[in-house]
C-alpha positions in Angstrom: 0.0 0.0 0.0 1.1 3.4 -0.8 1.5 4.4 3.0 3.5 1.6 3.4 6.3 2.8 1.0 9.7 3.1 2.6 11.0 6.8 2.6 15.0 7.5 1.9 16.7 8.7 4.6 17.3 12.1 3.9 20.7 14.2 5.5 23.5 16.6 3.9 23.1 17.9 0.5 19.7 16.4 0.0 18.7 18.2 3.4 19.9 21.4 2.3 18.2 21.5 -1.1 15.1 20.8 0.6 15.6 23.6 3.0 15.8 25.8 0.4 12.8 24.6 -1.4 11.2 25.4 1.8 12.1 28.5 2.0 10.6 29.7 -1.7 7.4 27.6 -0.4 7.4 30.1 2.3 7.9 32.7 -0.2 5.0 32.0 -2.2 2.1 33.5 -1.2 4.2 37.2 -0.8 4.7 36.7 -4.2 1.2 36.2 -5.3 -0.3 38.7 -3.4 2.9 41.8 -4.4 2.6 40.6 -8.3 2.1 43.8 -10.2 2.0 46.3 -7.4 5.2 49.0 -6.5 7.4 48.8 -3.9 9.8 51.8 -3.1 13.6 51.1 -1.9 15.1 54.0 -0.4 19.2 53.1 -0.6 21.7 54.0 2.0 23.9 53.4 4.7 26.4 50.4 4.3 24.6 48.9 1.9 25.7 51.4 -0.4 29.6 51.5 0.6 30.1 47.7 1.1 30.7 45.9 -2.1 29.4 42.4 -1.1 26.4 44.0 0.1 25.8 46.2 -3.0 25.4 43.3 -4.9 23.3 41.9 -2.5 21.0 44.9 -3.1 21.3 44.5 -7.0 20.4 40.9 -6.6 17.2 41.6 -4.7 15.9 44.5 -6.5 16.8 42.5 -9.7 14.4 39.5 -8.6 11.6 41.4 -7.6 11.4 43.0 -11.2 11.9 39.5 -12.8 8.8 38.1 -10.2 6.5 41.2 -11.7 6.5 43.4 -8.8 8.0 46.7 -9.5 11.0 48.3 -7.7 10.9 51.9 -7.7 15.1 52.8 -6.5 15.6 56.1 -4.5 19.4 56.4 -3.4 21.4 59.2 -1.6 25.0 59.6 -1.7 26.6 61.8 1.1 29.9 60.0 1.5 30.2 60.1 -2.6 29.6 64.1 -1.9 31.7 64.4 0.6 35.0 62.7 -1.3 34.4 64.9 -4.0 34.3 68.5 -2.1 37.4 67.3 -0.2 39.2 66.6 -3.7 38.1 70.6 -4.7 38.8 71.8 -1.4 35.2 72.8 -0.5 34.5 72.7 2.9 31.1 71.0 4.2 29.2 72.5 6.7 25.6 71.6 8.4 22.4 73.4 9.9 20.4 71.3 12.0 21.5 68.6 10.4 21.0 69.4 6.8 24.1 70.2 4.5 24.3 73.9 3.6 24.4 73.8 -0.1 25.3 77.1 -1.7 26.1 77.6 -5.5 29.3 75.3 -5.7 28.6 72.8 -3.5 25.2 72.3 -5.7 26.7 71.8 -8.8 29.0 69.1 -7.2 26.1 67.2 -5.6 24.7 67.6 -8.7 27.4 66.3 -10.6 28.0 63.4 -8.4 24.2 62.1 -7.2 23.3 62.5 -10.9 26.9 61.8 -13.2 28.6 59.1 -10.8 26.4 57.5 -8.1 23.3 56.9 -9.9 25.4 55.8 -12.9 27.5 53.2 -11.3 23.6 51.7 -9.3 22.1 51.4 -12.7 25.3 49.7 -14.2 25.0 47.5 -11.4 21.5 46.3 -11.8 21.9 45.8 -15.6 25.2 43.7 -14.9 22.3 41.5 -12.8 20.5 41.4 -16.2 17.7 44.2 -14.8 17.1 47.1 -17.2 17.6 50.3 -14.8 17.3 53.7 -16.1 18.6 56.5 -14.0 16.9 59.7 -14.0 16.5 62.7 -11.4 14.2 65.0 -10.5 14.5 67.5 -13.4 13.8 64.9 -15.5 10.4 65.7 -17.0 9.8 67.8 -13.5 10.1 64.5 -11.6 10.3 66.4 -8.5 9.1 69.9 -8.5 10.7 71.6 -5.6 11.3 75.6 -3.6 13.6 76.5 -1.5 13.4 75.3 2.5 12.8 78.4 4.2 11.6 76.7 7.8 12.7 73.9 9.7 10.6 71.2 10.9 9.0 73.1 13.8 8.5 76.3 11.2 11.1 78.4 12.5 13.2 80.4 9.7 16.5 78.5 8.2 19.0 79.4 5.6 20.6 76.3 3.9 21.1 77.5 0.5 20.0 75.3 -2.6 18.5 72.5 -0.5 14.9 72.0 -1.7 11.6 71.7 -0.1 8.9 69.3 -2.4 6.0 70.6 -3.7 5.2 68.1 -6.3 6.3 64.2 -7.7 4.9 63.9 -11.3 4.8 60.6 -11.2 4.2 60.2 -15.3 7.9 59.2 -16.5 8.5 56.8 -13.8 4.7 55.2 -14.3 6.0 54.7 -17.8 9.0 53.5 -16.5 8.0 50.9 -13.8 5.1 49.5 -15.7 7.3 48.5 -18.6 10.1 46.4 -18.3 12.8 48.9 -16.3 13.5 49.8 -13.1 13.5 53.4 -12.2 16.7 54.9 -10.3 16.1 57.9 -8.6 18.5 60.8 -8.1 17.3 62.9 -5.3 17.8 66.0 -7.1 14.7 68.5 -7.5 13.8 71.2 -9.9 12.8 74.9 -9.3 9.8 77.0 -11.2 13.0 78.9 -13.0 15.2 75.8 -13.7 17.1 75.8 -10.0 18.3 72.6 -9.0 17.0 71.6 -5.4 19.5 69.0 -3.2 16.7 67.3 -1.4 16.9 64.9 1.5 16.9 61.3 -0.1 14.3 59.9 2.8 12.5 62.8 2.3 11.7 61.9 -2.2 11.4 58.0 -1.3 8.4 58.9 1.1 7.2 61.9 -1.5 7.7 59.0 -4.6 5.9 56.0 -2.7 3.0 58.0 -1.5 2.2 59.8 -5.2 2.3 56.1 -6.9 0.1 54.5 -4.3 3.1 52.1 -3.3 2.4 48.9 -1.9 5.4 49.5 0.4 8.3 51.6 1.4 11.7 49.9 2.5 13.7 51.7 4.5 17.5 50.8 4.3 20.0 51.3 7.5 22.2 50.8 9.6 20.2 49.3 12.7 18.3 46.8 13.2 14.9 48.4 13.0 13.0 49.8 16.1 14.4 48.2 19.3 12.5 48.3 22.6 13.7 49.3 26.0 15.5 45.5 26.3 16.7 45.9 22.8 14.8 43.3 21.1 13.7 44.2 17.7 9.6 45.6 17.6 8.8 43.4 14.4 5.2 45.5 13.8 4.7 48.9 15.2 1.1 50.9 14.4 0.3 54.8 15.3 -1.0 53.6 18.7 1.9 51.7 19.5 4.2 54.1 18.5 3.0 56.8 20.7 3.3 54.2 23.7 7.1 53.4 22.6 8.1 57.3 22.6 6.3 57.6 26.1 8.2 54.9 27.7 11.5 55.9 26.4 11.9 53.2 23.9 12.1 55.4 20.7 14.0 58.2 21.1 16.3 61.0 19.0 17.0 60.1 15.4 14.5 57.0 15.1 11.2 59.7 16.4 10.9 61.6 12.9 12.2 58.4 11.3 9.3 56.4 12.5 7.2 59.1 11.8 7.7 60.0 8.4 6.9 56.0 8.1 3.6 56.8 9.8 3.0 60.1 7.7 3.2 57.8 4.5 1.3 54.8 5.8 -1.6 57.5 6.8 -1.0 59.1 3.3 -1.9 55.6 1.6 1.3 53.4 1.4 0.2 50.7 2.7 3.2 49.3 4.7 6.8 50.9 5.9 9.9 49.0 6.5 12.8 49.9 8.3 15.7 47.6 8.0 19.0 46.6 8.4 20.8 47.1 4.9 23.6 45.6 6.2 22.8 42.4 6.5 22.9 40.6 2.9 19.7 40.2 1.0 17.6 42.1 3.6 15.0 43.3 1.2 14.0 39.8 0.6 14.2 38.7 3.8 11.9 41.5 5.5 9.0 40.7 2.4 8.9 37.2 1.6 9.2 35.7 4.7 6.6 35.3 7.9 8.6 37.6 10.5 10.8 39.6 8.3 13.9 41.4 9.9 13.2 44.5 10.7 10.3 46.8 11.7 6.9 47.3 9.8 4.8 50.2 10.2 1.5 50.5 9.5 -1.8 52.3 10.1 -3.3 50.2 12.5 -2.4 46.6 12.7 -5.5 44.3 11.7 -5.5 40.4 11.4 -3.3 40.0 7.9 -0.5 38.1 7.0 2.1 40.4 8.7 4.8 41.2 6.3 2.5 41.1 3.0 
């Protein structure tokens, strides 16, 4: 009888190929249920320094376009920045945390972020076998911008050409993403006369995911994710919860209008935020196509869904 058929003994190789089947079993319904919609990337941190885990990134972003969801790519590039004033002598300076950007130190950011960083990501992806295309925000008015005049609690600040967001046309990378390409996306906006705007790279990938409706927003690193007061990792955090972390301590400094802005967008219609840790290798995929993911998930208010889809 069939249930009386002996069964191999299984160990070693065998074991670990079956692991693995396992583990794009697991991956299946994530699949399913993101086929078709957009996910945006916002890439940072290590990830973008370390070589091994650039190509992780490549890898990942690569596979999600080849499974039909679509990867919208949103990078900064401060360290790229910084090398190149340093080689022209130009000194960097910040104001509450924001890089004053006069006339020359604009057209450098704009000549790296634009000319060298985004070039060598969408080299990278098409070396994967991806078709990237890099573009910026002056790109078809991508990313219609002013000049910040206030900070974030509305009191007046000078920081030269760094740009406030008015407007993402959304049009070119719509055209973009729903083909067969993979957008790249310098965080470089444009003026009513022409200006160029440096623009916080957080700040467009928010902007970007919440004008094309994005499934979700990942959030690349250098932490964990959101740790509570023992430092274990908060794998889903929603607005209640959030409020209840900052109360008790748990999220505090940088992380607060980090974990807002995720809120703000979530609110605004994305329908999940991800902080993660970009420097551990293949993080995107781990955080989306597995049960617990690896790193913090914000959303509106947490219902009874499979968590990480």
């Amino acid at each position: 009888m069939a249930g009386n058929v002996k069964m191999p003994e299984i160990s070693g190789e065998m074991q670990n190929k079956i692991d693995r089947a396992s583990i794009l079993i697991e991956a299946l319904p994530y699949m399913r249920k993101l086929r078709g919609q957009t996910i945006v990337i916002k890439y940072g941190g290590n990830a973008m320094i370390n070589q091994d885990l650039k190509q992780s990134v490549m890898d990942d972003v690569t596979l999600l376009k080849y499974i039909g969801i679509n990867p919208i790519l949103v990078h900064g590039g401060g360290p790229d920045i910084n090398d190149m004033l340093d080689k022209v002598n130009i000194e960097s300076h910040f104001v509450n945390g924001l890089r004053y950007t006069d006339e020359e130190t604009m057209k450098v950011a704009q000549m790296v972020l634009i000319g060298k960083t985004n070039k060598e990501i969408v080299s990278n992806l098409n070396s994967k076998g991806a078709k990237a295309i890099g573009i910026c925000g002056i790109d078809g008015n991508l990313i219609e911008a002013e000049k910040m005049t206030e900070d974030k609690n509305g009191d007046p600040i000078d920081v030269g050409f760094v740009g406030k967001i008015k407007k993402i046309n959304t049009k070119v990378i719509e055209m973009l993403a729903n083909d067969e390409y993979i957008p790249v996306i310098a965080p470089i906006g444009v003026g009513a006369d022409g200006e160029s705007y440096n623009i916080n790279a957080d700040t467009v990938a928010a902007e970007v995911a919440v004008a094309l409706k994005a499934s979700k927003l990942i959030t690349l690193t250098d932490v964990p994710g959101v740790l509570d007061n023992d430092k274990s990792l908060i794998s889903i955090l929603d607005e209640k919860s959030i409020e209840e972390y900052v109360e008790s301590g748990a999220i505090t400094g940088g992380m607060i209008p980090k974990i807002n802005g995720c809120l703000d967008t979530v609110q605004r219609g994305v329908r999940r935020a991800h902080i993660i840790d970009g420097r551990i290798p293949h993080s995107i995929i781990l955080e989306i196509f597995t049960a617990k993911g690896i790193g913090t998930m914000i959303v509106k208010e947490r219902n009874n869904y499979h968590e990480c889809v």
